[in-house]
C-alpha positions as CSV (number, residue, x, y, z in Angstrom):
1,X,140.4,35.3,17.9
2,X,136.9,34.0,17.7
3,X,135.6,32.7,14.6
4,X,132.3,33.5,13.6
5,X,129.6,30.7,13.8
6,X,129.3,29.0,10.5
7,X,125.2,29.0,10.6
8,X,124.9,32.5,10.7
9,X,126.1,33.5,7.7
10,X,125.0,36.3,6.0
11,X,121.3,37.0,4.8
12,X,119.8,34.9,7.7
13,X,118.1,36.3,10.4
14,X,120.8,37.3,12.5
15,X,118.4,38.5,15.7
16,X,117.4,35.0,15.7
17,X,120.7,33.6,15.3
18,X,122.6,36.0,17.8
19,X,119.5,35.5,20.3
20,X,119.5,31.6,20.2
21,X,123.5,31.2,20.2
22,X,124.4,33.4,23.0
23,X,121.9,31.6,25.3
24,X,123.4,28.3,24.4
25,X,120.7,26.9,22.2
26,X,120.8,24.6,18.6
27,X,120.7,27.7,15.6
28,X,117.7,25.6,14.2
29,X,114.8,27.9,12.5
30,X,111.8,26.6,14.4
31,X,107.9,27.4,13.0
32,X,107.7,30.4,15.3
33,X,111.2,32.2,13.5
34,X,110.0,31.0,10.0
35,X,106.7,33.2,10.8
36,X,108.6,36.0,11.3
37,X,110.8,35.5,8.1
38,X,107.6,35.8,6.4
39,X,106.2,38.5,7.4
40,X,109.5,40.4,7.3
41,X,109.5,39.0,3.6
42,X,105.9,40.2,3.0
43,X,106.3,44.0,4.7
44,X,109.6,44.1,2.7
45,X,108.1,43.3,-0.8
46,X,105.1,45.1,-0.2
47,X,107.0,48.5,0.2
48,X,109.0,47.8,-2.7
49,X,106.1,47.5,-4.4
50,X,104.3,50.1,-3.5
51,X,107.1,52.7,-4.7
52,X,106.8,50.9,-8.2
53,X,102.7,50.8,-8.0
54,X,102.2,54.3,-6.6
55,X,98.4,54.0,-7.1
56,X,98.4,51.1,-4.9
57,X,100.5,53.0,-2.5
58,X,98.6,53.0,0.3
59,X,97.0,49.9,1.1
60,X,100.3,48.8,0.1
61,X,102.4,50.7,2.8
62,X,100.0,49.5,5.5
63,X,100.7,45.7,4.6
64,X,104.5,46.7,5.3
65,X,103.6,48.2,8.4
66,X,101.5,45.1,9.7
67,X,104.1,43.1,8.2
68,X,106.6,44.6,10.3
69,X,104.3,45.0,13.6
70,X,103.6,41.3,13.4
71,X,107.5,40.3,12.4
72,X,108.7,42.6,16.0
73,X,105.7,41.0,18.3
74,X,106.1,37.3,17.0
75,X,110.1,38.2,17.8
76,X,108.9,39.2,21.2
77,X,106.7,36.7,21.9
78,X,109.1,33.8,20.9
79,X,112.5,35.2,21.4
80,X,111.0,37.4,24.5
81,X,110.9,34.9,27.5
82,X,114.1,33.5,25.9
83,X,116.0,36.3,26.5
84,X,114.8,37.0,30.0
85,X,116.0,34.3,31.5
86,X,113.1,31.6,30.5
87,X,114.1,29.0,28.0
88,X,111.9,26.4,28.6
89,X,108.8,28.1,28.1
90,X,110.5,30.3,25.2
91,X,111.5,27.2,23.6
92,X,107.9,25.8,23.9
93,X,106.5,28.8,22.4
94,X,108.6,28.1,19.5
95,X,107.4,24.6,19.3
96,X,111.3,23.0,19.7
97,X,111.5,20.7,22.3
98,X,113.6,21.3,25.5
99,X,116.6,19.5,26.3
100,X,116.4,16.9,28.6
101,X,118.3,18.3,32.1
């Protein structure tokens, strides 16, 4: 039986996680994946918060929707090229550098 990988426990990005281990790379959260954490952070709280602040609802409930547009196209920009074959130039989108061949 396969045992689970250790640095992807719960509460981490597990896209991220399941992306870079399954093509062979180092589970290491480069500047590119802490972006999106951010902004998944950001559209999360701010439709929390606009439940609680219903005045504020709407400008509220667009910064979760932005948060979330920019948290799927920084995924597909960085985990993107990755995942279609390209690793090199996904892993220099993601500012990590390329291992030596």
């Amino acid at each position: 039986m396969r045992r689970s990988n250790p640095d992807c426990l719960p509460g981490r990005f597990w896209i991220a996680c399941a992306s870079l281990g399954h093509t062979g790379q180092a589970l290491t959260a480069s500047l590119a994946t802490q972006a999106i954490y951010v902004a998944i952070i950001v559209a999360a709280l701010a439709r929390v918060a606009a439940v609680v602040l219903p005045s504020h609802s709407d400008v509220l409930l667009h910064i979760a929707a932005c948060g979330w547009i920019v948290a799927f196209l920084g995924f597909a920009a960085a985990f993107g090229p990755l995942l279609a074959g390209n690793p090199r130039r996904a892993l220099a989108i993601m500012g990590v550098p390329a291992p030596a061949r």
